[in-house]
VMD Tcl script that draws the C-alpha trace (Angstrom):
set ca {
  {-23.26 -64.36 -5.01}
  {-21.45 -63.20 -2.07}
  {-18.75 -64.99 -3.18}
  {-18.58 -63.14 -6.63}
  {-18.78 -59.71 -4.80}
  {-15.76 -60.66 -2.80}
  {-13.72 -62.10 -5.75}
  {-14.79 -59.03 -7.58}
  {-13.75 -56.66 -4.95}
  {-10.14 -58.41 -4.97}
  {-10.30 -58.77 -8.94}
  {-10.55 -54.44 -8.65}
  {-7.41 -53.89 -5.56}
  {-5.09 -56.39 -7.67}
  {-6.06 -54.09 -10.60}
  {-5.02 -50.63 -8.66}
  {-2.23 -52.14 -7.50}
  {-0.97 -52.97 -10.79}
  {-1.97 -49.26 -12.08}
  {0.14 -48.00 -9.07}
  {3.36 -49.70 -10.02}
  {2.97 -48.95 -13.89}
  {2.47 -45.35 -13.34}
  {5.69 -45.30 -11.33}
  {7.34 -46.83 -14.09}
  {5.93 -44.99 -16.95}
  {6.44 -41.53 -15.51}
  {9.28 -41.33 -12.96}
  {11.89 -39.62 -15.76}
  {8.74 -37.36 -17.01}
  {8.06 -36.16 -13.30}
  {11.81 -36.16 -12.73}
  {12.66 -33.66 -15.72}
  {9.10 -31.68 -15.04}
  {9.10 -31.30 -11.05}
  {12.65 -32.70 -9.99}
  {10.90 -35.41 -8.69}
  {10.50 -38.52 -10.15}
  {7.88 -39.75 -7.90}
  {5.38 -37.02 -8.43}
  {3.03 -38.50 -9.69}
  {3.19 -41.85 -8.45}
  {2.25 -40.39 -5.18}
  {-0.43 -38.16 -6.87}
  {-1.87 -41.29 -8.39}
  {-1.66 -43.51 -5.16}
  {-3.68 -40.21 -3.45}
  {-6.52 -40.97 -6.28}
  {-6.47 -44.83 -5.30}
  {-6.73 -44.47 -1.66}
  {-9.79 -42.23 -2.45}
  {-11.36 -44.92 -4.98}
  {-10.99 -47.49 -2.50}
  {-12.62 -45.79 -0.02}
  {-15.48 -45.16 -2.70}
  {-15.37 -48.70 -3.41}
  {-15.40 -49.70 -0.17}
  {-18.31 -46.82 0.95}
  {-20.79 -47.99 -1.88}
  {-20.44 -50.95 -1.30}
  {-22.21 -51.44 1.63}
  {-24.51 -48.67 0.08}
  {-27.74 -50.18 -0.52}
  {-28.49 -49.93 -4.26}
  {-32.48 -50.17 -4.11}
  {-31.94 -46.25 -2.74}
  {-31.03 -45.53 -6.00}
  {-34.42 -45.61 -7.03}
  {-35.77 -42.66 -5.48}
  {-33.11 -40.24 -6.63}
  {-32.16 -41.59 -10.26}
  {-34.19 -38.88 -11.62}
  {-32.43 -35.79 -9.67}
  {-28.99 -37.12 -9.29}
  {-29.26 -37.20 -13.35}
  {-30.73 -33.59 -13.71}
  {-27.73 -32.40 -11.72}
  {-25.64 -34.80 -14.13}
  {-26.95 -32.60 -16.71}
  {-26.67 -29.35 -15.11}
  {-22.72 -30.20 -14.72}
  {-22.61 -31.07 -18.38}
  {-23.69 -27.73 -19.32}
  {-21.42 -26.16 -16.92}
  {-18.36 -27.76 -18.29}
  {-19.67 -26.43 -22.05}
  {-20.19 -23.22 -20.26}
  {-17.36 -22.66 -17.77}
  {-14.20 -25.53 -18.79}
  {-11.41 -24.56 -20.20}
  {-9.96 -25.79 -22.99}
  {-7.58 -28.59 -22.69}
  {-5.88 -29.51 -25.84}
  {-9.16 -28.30 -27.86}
  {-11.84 -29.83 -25.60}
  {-13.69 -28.26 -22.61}
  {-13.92 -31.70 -20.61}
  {-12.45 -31.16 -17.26}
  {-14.60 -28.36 -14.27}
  {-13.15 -26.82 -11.00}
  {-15.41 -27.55 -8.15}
  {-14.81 -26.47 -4.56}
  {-10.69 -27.20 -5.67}
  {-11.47 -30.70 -7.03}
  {-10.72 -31.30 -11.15}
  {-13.51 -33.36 -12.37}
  {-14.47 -34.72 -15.41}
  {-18.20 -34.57 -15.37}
  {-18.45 -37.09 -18.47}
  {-17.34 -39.83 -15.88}
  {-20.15 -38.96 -12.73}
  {-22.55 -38.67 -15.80}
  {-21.72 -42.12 -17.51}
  {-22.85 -43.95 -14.00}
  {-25.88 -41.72 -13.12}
  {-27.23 -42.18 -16.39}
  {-27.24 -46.11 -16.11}
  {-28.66 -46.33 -13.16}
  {-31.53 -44.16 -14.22}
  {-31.97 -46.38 -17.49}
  {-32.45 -49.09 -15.30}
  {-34.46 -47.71 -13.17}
  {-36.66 -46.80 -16.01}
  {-37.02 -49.91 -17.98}
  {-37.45 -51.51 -14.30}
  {-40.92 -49.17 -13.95}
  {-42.23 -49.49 -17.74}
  {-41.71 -53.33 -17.63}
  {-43.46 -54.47 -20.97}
  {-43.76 -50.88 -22.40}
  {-40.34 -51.29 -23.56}
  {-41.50 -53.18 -26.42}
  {-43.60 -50.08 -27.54}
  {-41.48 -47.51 -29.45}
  {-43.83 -44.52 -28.91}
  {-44.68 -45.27 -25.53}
  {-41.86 -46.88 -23.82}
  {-38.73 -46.70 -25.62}
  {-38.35 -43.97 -26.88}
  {-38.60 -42.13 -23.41}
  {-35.21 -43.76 -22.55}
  {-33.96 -42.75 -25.56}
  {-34.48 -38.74 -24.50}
  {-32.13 -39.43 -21.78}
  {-29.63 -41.12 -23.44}
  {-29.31 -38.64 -26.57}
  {-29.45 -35.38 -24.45}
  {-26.45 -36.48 -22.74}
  {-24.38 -38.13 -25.36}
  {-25.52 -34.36 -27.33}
  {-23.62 -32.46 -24.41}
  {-21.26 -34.41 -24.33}
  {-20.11 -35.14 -28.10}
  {-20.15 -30.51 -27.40}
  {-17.20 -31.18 -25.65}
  {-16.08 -32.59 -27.80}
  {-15.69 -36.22 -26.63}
  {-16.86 -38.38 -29.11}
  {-15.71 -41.46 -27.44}
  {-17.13 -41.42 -24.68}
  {-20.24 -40.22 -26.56}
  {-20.35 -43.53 -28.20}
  {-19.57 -45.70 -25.34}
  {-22.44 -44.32 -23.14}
  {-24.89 -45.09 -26.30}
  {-23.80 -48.71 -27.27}
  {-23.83 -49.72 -23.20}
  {-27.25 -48.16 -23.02}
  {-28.29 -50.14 -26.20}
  {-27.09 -53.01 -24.52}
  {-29.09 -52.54 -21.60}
  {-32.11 -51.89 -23.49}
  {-32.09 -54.34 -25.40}
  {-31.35 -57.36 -22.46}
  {-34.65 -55.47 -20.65}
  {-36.68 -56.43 -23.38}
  {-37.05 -53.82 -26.00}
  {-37.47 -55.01 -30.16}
  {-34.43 -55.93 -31.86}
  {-35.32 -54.05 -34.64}
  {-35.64 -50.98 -32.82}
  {-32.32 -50.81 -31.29}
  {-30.63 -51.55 -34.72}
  {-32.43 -48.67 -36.29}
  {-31.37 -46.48 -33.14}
  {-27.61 -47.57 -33.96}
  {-27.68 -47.10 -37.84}
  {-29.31 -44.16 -37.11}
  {-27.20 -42.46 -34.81}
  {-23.65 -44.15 -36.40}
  {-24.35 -42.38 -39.35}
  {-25.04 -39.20 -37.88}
  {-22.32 -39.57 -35.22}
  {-19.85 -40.56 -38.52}
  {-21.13 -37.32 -39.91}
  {-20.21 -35.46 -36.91}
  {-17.14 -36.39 -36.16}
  {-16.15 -35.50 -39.93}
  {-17.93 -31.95 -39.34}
  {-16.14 -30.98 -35.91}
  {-12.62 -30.00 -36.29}
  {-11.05 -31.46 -32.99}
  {-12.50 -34.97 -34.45}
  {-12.01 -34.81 -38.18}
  {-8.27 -33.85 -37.49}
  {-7.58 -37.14 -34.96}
  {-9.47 -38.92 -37.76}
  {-7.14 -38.05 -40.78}
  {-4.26 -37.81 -38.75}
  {-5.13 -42.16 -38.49}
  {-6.04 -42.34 -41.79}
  {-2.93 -40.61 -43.23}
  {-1.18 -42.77 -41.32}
  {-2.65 -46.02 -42.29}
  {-1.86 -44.76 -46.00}
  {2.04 -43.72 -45.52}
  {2.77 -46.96 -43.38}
  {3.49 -45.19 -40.17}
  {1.67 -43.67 -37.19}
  {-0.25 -40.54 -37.63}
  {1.25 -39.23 -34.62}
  {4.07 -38.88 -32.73}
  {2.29 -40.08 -29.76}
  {1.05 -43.16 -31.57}
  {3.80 -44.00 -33.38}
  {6.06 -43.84 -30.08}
  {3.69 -46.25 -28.74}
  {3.65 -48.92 -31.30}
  {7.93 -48.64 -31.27}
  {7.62 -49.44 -27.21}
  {5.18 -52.59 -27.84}
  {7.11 -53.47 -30.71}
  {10.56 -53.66 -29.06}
  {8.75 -55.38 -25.96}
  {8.83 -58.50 -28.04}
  {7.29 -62.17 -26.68}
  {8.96 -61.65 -23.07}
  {9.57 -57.61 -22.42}
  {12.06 -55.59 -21.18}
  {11.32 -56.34 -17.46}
  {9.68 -54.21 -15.21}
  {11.24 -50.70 -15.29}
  {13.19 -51.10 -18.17}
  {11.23 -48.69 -20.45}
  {12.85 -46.84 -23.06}
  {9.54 -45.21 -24.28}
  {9.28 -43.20 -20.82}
  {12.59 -41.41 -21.04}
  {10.54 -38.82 -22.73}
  {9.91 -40.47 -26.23}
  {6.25 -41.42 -25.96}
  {4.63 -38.00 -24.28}
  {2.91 -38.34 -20.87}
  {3.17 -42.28 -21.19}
  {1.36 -42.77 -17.53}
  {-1.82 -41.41 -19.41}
  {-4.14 -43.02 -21.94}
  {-0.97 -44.80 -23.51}
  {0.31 -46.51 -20.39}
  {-0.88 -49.89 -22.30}
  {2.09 -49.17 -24.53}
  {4.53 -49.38 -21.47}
  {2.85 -52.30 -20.29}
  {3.22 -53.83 -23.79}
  {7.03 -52.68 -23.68}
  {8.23 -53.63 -20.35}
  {6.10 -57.01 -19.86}
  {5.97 -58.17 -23.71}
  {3.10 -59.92 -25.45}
  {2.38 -62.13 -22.89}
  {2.06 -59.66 -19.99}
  {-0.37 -57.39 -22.47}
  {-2.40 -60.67 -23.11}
  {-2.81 -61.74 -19.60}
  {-3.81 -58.25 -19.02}
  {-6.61 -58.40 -21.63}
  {-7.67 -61.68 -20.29}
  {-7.40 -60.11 -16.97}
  {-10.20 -57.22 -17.88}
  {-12.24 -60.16 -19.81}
  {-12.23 -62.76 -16.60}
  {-13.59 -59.08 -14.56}
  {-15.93 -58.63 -17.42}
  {-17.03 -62.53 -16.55}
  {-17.95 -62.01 -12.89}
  {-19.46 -59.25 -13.19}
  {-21.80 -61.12 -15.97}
  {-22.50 -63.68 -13.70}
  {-23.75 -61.62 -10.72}
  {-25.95 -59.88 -13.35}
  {-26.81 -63.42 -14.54}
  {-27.60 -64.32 -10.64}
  {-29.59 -61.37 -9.67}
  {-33.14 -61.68 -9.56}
  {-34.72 -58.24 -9.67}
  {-34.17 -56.37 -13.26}
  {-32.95 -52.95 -11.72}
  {-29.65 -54.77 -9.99}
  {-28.99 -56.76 -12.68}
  {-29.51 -54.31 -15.70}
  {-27.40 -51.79 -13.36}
  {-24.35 -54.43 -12.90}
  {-24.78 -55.14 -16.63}
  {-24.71 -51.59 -18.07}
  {-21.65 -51.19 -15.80}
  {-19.66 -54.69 -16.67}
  {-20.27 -53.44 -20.71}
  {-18.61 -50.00 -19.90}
  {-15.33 -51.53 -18.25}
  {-14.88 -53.47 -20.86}
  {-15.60 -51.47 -23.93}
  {-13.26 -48.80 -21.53}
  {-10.33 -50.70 -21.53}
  {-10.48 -53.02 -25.11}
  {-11.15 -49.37 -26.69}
  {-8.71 -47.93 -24.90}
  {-5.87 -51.34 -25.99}
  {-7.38 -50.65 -29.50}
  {-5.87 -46.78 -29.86}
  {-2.39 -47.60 -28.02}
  {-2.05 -51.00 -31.06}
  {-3.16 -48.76 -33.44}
  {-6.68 -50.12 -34.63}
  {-8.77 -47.51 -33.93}
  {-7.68 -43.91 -34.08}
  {-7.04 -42.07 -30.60}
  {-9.70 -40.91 -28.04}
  {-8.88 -40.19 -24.90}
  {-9.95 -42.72 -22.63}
  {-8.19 -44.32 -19.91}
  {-7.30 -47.73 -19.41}
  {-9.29 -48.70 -16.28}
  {-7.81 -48.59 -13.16}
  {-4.29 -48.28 -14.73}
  {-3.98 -45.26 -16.34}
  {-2.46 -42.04 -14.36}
  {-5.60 -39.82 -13.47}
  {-8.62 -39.44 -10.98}
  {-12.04 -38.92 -11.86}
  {-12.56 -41.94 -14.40}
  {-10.76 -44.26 -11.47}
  {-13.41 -43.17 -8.57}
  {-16.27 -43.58 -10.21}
  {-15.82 -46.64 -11.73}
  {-14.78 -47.66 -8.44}
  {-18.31 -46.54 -6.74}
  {-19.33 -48.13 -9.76}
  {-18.06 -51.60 -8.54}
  {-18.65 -50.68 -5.26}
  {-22.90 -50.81 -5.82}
  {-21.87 -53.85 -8.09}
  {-20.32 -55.79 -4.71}
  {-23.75 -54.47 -3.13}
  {-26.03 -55.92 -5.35}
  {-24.21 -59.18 -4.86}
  {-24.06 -58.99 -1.34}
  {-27.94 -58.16 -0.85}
  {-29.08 -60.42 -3.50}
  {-27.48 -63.57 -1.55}
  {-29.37 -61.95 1.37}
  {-32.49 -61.84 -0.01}
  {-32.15 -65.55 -1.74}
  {-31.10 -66.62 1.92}
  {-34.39 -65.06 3.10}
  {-36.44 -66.52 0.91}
  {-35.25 -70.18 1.85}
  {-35.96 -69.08 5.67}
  {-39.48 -68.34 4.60}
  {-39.91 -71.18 1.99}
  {-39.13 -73.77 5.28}
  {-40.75 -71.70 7.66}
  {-43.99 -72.39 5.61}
}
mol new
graphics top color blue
foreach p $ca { graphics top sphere $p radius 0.5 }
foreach p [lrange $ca 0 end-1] q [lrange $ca 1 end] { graphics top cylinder $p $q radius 0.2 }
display resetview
């Protein structure tokens, strides 16, 4: 187990390091032409990693059975900064997603996504077999879940929205609860979350925008369509590192949610396959410590967690290829930005910990096995 956490931890600072050098490629000319400096925001981003190491490094000696005892209240002020964003945000290209707090930008959404699953878990840990009962078990969790997917599909940010409810399916689900139960949950809410995203303008227009694309043979946007060109002319091989042509201001903000396009552009088809595989062999480790840990709160926590970084970053592959339409979220520990890196870093960071104090306590229990 201990040896997991490490790899992980390594897995996760080859990752940022990566991110680093593709956001200096993908937006030296942007931050050139918008600040006269073309290393803006690489050094803005590298700020960010420093910080999410630290997290990383911080939680992970955190330990995670504290959790526990403040699941509850770290999620009510969750939701109290959910409503706040509704309340006091701005709006940012036509969602109110990002908060000012004490001169920090934050995007609640992302502090919410990790509170939440720990609190699941903690949850399903204490009801044990009452998960199995709709009336009395389940569908207590499921309160939880929907109030915060409600606030934040308000944002809007449907995407996220859905992410938060399929990982918490997961979760219920591998703690025991009926099949049946969490298939009527999804038909359930993916009709009425189809319906929704049809009702609510800042939705229904990314929506048609993809579909009107599909139909005429070319990308629905310009942001989209620039993307495809830059994987497209990446070819088998690539460019080479640096070599973009997307970033000299064709594919807007390309160190963003489309970075995977300059990835795609500069280091071909192979580079954006070993990067997939990359996210998938993370995605494996992280299983495996789940699979290793022995109490169900550490394991259904590292579980919940190794379901959102990967349904993050294949989600976020799908929109820059063009399979699904576009939706805002960042390719893990890549793309340009902040909040989304930091606390999926603390996120890994009580990962490592569970590793590390599960190996402790199976050491322990071989001391007092041959003891007696």
């Amino acid at each position: 187990m201990r040896k997991l956490g490490i790899t992980l931890f390594f897995m996760i600072l080859i990752l940022m390091l990566f991110g680093s050098i593709m956001v200096l490629t993908a937006s030296s000319t942007y931050a050139q032409t918008k600040f006269n400096n073309s290393y803006f925001y690489f050094y803005s981003h590298i700020q960010k990693v420093l910080i999410a190491f630290v997290a990383l490094v911080l939680f992970s000696a955190i330990d995670y059975e504290y959790y526990k005892y403040y699941s509850k209240l770290m999620l009510f002020g969750g939701v109290v900064l959910l409503i706040a964003t509704l309340i006091f945000a701005p709006s940012v290209k036509g969602a109110e997603r990002w908060i000012n707090i004490g001169g920090l930008r934050l995007q609640p959404t992302e502090i919410v996504k990790i509170v939440l699953f720990i609190h699941l878990a903690n949850m399903v840990d204490k009801k044990g077999d009452l998960i199995t009962d709709f009336k009395n078990g389940y569908v207590y969790t499921l309160v939880w879940i929907l109030l915060v997917a409600a606030l934040i599909v308000l944002q809007p940010n449907l995407s996220n929205a859905t992410i938060i409810i399929f990982v918490s399916l997961i979760v219920l689900y591998n703690a025991g609860a009926r099949l049946k139960h969490v298939l009527s949950t999804l038909l359930t809410l993916g009709i009425l979350g189809f319906s929704i995203m049809l009702i609510m303008p800042h939705s229904r227009a990314r929506i048609l925008a993809y579909i009107t694309g599909i139909s005429e043979k070319k990308a629905g946007n310009i942001q989209l369509y620039q993307a495809l060109v830059g994987i497209g002319s990446g070819g088998i091989t690539g460019l080479g590192l640096g070599n973009s042509r997307q970033n000299n201001l064709f594919l807007p903000e390309p160190f963003g949610d489309f970075i995977f396009a300059i990835i795609g552009e500069e280091l071909g088809f192979i580079g954006g396959v070993i990067l997939v595989l990359y996210y998938f062999a993370i995605f494996f480790v992280m299983i495996l410590i789940a699979k290793k840990t022995e109490d169900k709160f550490g394991r259904l926590i590292v579980l919940s967690f190794a379901f959102l970084l990967i349904m993050s970053a294949y989600v976020n592959i799908s929109v820059a290829i063009g399979i699904v339409p576009t939706t805002g979220i960042p390719l893990p520990f890549v793309s340009y930005g902040g909040t989304s890196m930091i606390f999926l870093s603390i996120a890994i960071g009580i990962v490592i910990n569970i590793a590390f104090s599960n190996e402790r306590k199976f050491s322990q229990k071989i001391l007092v096995n041959l003891e007696n």
